[in-house]
C-alpha positions in Angstrom: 0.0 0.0 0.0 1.2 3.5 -1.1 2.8 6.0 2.1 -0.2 8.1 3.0 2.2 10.9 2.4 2.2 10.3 -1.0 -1.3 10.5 -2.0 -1.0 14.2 -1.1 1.0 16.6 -3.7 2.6 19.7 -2.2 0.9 23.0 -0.4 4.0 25.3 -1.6 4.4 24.3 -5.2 6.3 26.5 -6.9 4.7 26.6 -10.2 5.7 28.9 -13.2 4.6 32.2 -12.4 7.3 34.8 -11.8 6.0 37.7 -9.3 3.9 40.6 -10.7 7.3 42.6 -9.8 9.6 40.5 -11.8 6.7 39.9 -14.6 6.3 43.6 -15.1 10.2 44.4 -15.9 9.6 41.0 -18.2 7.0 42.6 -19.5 9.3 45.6 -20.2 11.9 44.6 -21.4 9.8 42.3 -23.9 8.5 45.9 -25.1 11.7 47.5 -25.6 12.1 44.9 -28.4 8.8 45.4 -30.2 9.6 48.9 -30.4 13.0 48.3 -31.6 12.3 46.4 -34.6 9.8 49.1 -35.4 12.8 51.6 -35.8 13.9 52.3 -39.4 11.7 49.9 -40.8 13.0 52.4 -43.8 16.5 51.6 -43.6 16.1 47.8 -42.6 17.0 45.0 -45.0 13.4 43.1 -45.9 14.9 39.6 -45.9 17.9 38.6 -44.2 19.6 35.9 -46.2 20.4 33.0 -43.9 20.7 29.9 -45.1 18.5 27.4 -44.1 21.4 25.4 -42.5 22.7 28.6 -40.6 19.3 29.2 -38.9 19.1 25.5 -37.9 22.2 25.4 -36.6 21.2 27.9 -34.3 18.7 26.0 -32.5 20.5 22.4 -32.9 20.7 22.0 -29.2 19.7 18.9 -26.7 16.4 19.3 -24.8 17.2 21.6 -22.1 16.4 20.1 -19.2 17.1 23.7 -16.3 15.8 27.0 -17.2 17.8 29.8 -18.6 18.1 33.6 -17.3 14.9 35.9 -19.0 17.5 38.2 -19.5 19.7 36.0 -21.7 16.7 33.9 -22.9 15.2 37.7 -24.4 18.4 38.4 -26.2 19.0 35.4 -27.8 15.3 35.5 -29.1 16.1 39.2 -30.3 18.8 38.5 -32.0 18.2 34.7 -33.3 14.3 35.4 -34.4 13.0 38.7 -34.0 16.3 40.6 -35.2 16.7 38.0 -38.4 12.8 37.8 -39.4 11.9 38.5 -43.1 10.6 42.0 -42.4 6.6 41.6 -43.1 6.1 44.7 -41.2 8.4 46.9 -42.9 7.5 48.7 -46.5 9.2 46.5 -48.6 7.3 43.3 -48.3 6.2 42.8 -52.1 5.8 39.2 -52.2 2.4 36.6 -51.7 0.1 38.4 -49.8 1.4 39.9 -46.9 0.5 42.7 -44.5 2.0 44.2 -41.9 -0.3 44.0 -39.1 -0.9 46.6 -37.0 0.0 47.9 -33.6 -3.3 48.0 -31.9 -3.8 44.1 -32.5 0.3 43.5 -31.2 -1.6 44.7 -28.1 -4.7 42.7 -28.7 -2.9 39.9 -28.9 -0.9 40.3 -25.5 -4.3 40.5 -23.5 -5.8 37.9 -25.7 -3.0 35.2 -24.9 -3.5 36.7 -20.7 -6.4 35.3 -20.4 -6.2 32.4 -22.7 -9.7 31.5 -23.6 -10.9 28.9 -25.3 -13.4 29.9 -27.5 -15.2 26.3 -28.6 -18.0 27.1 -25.6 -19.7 29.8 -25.0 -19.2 29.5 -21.3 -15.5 29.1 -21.7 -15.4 32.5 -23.0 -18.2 34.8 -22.8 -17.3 37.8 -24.1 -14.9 36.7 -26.9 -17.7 34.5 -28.2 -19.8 37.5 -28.3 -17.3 39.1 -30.1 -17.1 36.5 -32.9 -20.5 36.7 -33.3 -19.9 40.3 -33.9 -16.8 40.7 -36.0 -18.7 38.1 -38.1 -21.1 40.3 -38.5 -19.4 43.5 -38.8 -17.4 41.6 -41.4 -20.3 41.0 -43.4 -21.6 44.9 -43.5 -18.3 46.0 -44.4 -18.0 43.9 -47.6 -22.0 44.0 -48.3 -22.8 40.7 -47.7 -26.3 39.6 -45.8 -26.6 40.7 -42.2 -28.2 37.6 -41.6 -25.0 35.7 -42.4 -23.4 33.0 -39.9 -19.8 32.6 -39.5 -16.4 31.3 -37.7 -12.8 33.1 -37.3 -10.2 30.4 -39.2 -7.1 30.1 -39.6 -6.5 31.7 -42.8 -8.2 32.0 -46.4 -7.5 27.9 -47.6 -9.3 26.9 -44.0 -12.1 29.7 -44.8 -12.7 28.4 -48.1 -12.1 24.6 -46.6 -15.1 25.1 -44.3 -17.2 26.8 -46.5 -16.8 23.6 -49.4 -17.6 21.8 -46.3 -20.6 23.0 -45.6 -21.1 23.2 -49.4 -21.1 19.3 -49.8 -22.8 19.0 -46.9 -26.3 20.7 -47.3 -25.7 20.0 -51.1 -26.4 15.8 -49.9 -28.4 16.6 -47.4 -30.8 14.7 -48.2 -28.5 11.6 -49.1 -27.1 11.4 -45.5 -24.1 12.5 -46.5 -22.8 13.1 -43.3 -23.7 9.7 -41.7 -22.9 7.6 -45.1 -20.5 9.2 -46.9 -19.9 9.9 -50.9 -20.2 5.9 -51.5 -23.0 5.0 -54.4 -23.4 9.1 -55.5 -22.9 10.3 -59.0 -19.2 12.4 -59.2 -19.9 15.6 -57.7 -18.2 18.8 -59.8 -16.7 21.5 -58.7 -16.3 24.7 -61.1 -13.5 27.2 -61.3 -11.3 28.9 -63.2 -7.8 27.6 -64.1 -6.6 31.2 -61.8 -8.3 29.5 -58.6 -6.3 29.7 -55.5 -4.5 26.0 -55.0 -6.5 25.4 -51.8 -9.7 24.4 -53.7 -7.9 21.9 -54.8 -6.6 20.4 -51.3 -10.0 21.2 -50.4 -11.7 18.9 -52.9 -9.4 16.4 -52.3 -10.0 16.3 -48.4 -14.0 15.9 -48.9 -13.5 13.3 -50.6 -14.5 14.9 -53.9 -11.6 14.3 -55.9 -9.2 17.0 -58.1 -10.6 15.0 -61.0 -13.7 16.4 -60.3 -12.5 20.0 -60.1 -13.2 21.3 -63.6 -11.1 24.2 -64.3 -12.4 26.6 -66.7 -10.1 28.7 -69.0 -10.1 32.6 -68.5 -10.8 35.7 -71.1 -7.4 37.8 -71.7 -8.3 39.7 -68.3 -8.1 36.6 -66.2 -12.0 36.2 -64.9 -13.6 33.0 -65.9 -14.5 32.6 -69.6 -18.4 32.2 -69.0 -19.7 30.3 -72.3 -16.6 27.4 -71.1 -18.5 27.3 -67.9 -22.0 26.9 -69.3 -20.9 24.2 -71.6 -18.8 22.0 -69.7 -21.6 22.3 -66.6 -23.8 21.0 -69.6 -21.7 18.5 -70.8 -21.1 16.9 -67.5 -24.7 16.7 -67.1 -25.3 14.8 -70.3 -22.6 12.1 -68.9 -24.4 11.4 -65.1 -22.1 13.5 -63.6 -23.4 16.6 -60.5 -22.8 19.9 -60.6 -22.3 20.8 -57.5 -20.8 23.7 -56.9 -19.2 27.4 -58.6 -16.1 28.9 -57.1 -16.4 32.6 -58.3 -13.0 34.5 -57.5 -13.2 37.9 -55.7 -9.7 38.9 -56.7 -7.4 35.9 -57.8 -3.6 35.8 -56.0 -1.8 36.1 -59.5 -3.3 39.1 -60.8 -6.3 40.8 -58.5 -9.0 39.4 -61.4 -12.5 39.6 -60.3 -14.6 37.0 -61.8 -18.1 38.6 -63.0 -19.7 37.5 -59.7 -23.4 38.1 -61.0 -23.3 36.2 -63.9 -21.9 33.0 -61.8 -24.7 33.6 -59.3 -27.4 33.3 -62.4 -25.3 30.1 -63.6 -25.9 28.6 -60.4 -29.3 29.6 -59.3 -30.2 28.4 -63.2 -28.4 24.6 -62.7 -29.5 24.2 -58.9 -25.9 24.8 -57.7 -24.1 26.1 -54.4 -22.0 29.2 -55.2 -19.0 30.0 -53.2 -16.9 33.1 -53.4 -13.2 32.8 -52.6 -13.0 36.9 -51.4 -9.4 35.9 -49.3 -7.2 38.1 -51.2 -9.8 40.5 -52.3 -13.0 40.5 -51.0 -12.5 43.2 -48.4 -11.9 45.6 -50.8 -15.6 45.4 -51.5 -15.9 48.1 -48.7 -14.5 50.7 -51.4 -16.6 52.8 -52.9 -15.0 52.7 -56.6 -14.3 49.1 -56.1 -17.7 48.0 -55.3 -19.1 47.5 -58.9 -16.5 44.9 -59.9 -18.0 42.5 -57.1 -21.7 42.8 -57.8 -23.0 39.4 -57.3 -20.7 38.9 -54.3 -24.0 39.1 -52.1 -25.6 36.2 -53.7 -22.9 34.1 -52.8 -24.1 31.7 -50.5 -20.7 31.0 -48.6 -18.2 34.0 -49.0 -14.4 33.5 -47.9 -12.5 36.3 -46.4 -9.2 37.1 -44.6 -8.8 39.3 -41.9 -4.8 38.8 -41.8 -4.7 40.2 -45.7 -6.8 43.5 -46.0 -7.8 44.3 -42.5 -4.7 44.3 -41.7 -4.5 41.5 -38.5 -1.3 39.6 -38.1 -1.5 36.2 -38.6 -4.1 34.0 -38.2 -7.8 36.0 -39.1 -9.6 33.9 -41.9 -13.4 34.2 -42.0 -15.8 31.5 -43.5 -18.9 33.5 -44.1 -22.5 31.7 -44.8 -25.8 32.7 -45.7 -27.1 32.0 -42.1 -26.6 30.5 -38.9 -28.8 27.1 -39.1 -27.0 26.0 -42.2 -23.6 26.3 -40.1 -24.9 24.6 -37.3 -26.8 21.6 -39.6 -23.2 21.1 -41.3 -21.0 21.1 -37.9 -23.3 19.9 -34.9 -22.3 16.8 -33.2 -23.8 15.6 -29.9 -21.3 14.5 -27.2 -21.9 13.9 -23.9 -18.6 15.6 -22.3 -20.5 19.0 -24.3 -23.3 18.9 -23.7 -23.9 19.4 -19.3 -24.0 23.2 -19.5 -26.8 23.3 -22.5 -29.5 26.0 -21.3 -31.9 28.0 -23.2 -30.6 31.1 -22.7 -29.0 32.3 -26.2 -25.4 31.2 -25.9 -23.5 29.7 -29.4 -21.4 27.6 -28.6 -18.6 28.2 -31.8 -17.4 24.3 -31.7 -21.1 23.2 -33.1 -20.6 25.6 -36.1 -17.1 24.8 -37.6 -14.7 21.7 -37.2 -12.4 23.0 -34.1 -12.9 22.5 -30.3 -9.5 23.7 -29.4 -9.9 27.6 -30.4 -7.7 31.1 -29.5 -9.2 34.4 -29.6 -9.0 36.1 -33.1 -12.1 37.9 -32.4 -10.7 40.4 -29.8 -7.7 41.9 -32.6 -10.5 42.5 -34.9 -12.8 43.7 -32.6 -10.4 46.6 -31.6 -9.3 47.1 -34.9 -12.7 48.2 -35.9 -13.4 50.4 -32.7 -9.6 51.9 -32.9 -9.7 52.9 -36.7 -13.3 52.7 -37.6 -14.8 50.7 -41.0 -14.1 54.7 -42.9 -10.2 54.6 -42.2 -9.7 51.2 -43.0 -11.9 51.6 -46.0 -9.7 54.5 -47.0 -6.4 52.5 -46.2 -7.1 50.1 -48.5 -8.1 53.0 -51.3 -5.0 54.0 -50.7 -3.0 50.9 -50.9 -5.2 50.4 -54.5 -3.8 53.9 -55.6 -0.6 53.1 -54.7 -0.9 49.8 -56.8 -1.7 52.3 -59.6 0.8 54.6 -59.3 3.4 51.4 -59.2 1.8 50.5 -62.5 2.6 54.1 -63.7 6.2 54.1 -63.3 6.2 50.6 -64.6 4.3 51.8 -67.8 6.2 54.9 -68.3 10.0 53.2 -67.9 11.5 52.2 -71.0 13.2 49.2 -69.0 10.1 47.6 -68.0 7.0 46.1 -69.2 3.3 45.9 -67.1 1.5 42.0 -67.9 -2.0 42.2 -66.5 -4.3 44.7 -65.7 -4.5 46.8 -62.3 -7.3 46.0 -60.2 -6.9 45.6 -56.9 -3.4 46.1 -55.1 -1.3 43.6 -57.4 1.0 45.2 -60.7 2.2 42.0 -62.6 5.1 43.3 -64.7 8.6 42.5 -66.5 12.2 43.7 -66.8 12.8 44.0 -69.7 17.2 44.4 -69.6 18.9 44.8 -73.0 15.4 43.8 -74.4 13.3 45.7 -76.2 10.0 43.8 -75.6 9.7 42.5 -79.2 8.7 38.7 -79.7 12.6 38.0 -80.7 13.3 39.1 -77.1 10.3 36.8 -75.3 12.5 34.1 -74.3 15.7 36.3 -73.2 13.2 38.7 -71.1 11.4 35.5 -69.6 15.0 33.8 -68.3 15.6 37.2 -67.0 12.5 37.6 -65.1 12.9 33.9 -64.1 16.5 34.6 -62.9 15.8 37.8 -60.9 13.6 36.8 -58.0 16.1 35.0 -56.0 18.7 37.3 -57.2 16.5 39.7 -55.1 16.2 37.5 -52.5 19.9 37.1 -52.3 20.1 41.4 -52.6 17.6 41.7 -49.2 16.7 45.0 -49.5 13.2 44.1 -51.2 11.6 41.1 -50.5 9.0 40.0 -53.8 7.8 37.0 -55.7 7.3 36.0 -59.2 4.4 34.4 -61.1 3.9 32.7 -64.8 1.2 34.3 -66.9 0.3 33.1 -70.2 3.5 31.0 -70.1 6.1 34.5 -69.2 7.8 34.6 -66.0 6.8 38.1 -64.3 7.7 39.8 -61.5 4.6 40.4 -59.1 4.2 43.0 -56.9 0.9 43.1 -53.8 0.8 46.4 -52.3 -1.2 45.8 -49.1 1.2 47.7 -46.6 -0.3 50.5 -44.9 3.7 51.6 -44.1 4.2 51.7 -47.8 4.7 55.5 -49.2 5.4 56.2 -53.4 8.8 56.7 -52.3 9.1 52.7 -51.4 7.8 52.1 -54.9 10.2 53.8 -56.4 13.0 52.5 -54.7 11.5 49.1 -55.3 11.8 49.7 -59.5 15.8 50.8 -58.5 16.6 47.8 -56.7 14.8 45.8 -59.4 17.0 47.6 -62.3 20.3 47.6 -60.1 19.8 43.5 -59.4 18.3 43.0 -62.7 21.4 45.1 -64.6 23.7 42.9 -62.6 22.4 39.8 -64.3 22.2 41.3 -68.0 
């Protein structure tokens, strides 16, 4: 038989807590560093240039089994990771789709992780699933979507448009059980798109259980939306063999080039052949909230699941994806499942409990960032940031178009200027494959340089150089540095 003694742990365990002395100077010093790497975000190098086996040599180190001094601990992580990181904050972040954030949610984030909720029960965190509920629909008003629209904080745009597919399929079978028995014994269900669809509708389709066979991409007209009369025909065609239409992926601004698909006319094609319609807004749907933008997303409110992203133009650091839909019941008919261990507190007094309306238990407060975003700035400032990034986009396209040395390759939309260096070139068809190696060559030469960190794409088989403006740090004077660097990297390869 066990020692008495031993059945009983401890009354003076020390625990992990430093005291509210010590944890203030932590606390402190912790700040000095935030606002250190905010200094000369002008001057500072975008990417740092490691190499991979530098940076893990730098952590190749044993489990450590005795703590280490805060003081030393802080300046290693200064200088190691915060000191070194590719500079997403600063105004010369070009590539993907990156934002800087913003300094009300750094602070948003510090309370958020103090008191830790977890936001799968209503009861587990009160006010932060009240604020969910309202940054859902706060998000919906600002892009024009329903107000009646249901909705859960995601990871990012692939998990938004992941959960809205989800519940896509879901009510789509309904009536087959298609929850309980699975896609067994059903005709192919097809998914629509164009061939400029983000590469996480592909994952997605795979991960129902739909297939990427059965993702039909669609080609697209010379401005990159999806070539309608394809559509039509192939939904036809597909019909004719015993195959489903299931579902329309309209794009609210593609990552390659900003395109906007012509939302309404999808909406018709879909209400016409019975189908779920699903707008992928992650890169661009927020810009819905500006004024001249707002015509090239009509149809957007038709959708009935809408994607956005919180950590792109609302500018959240990461993670802040939305998965809008059309209302609450279908979120909670898609997502419900009874368990006992969930079910003890159930009352009738109005509480949502988030875990019943998207796949995660386990979930940290985004809400709260967003929340005091929109009460910090207000939807008009951030409606006018983005404006501005947009103009900015087109005053990048200007000096691209009026420089002899380089070439614009799509059409500005939204806050992306596709465009190539053009060298010794002179942007004839004799030149196409010369310019193209040089455009290929160039983005990690730039990488290599540091002082501008940007990607490339392929469009219509030419390797571009691709620029997103959604920085609210970045001035004209960081644009035209950027077409300097560009010509001093790109001269060095000529």
């Amino acid at each position: 038989m066990a020692n008495e003694n031993s059945l009983h742990t401890s009354k003076n365990r020390k625990g992990l807590d430093s005291s509210l002395s010590e944890f203030s100077q932590q606390l402190s010093k912790a700040c000095e560093v935030v606002l250190d790497r905010f200094k000369n975000l002008d001057d500072a190098k975008a990417y740092s240039g490691f190499s991979p086996d530098t940076v893990e040599a730098w952590f190749d180190e044993s489990l450590p089994h005795t703590g280490m001094d805060f003081d030393e601990l802080l300046t290693f992580i200064k200088e190691k990771v915060v000191d070194t990181a590719t500079l997403n904050i600063g105004p010369y972040m070009y590539a993907y789709v990156m934002t800087g954030g913003n300094q009300i949610s750094i602070i948003a984030e510090l309370l958020a992780t103090t008191i830790n909720q977890n936001v799968g029960k209503w009861h587990l965190a009160p006010s932060i699933s009240e604020l969910e509920k309202r940054v859902v629909n706060w998000g919906a008003e600002f892009v024009g979507y329903p107000s009646t629209a249901g909705g859960v904080l995601v990871s990012g745009g692939s998990a938004a448009n992941l959960t809205s597919l989800t519940v896509a399929r879901n009510l789509f079978l309904e009536q087959a059980d298609v929850r309980r028995k699975g896609l067994f014994d059903l005709p192919s269900l097809r998914v629509y798109a164009s061939t400029e669809v983000h590469g996480c509708v592909d994952k997605s389709v795979e991960f129902l259980g739909i297939g990427s066979d059965n993702l039909q991409k669609i080609s697209t007209n010379d401005d990159f939306a999806i070539n309608l009369t394809e559509l039509v025909e192939r939904i036809e065609a597909d019909l004719s063999a015993g195959h489903c239409p299931f579902c329309i992926v309209g794009n609210a601004g593609t990552v390659n080039t900003g395109a906007i698909d012509d939302l309404e006319k999808l909406a018709e094609i879909a209400q016409k052949y019975k189908m779920w319609f699903h707008v992928d807004g992650a890169y661009g749907g927020l810009a819905a909230a500006v004024e001249d933008r707002k015509p090239f997303f009509k149809g957007m409110e038709k959708a009935d699941s809408l994607a956005l992203d919180f950590h792109k133009w609302l500018y959240q650091p990461f993670e802040g994806g939305c998965a809008l839909i059309k209302d609450w019941n279908t979120l909670h008919k898609s997502f419900y499942t009874e368990a006992s261990y969930l079910s003890s507190d159930k009352q009738n007094d109005g509480r949502l409990d988030f875990n019943e309306y998207g796949f995660q238990l386990s979930r940290n407060a985004k809400s709260l960032k967003i929340y005091m975003t929109f009460k910090a700035f207000g939807a008009d400032r951030l409606r006018n940031t983005i404006a501005e990034d947009i103009e900015n986009t087109r005053y990048l396209a200007n000096l691209v178009e009026e420089a002899s040395d380089f070439r614009l390759s799509s059409k500005v939309i939204l806050g992306i200027v596709c465009f190539q260096f053009l060298g010794t070139g002179d942007g004839s068809e004799a030149d196409a494959d010369y310019i193209n190696q040089l455009n290929r060559k160039i983005i990690p030469a730039l990488e290599r340089d540091g002082r501008m960190f940007i990607a490339g794409t392929t469009l219509k088989g030419q390797s571009v150089i691709r620029a997103c403006l959604i920085n609210h740090r970045q001035q004209p004077k960081h644009l035209k540095r950027l077409l300097e660097v560009i010509r001093e990297v790109g001269d060095e390869l000529k």
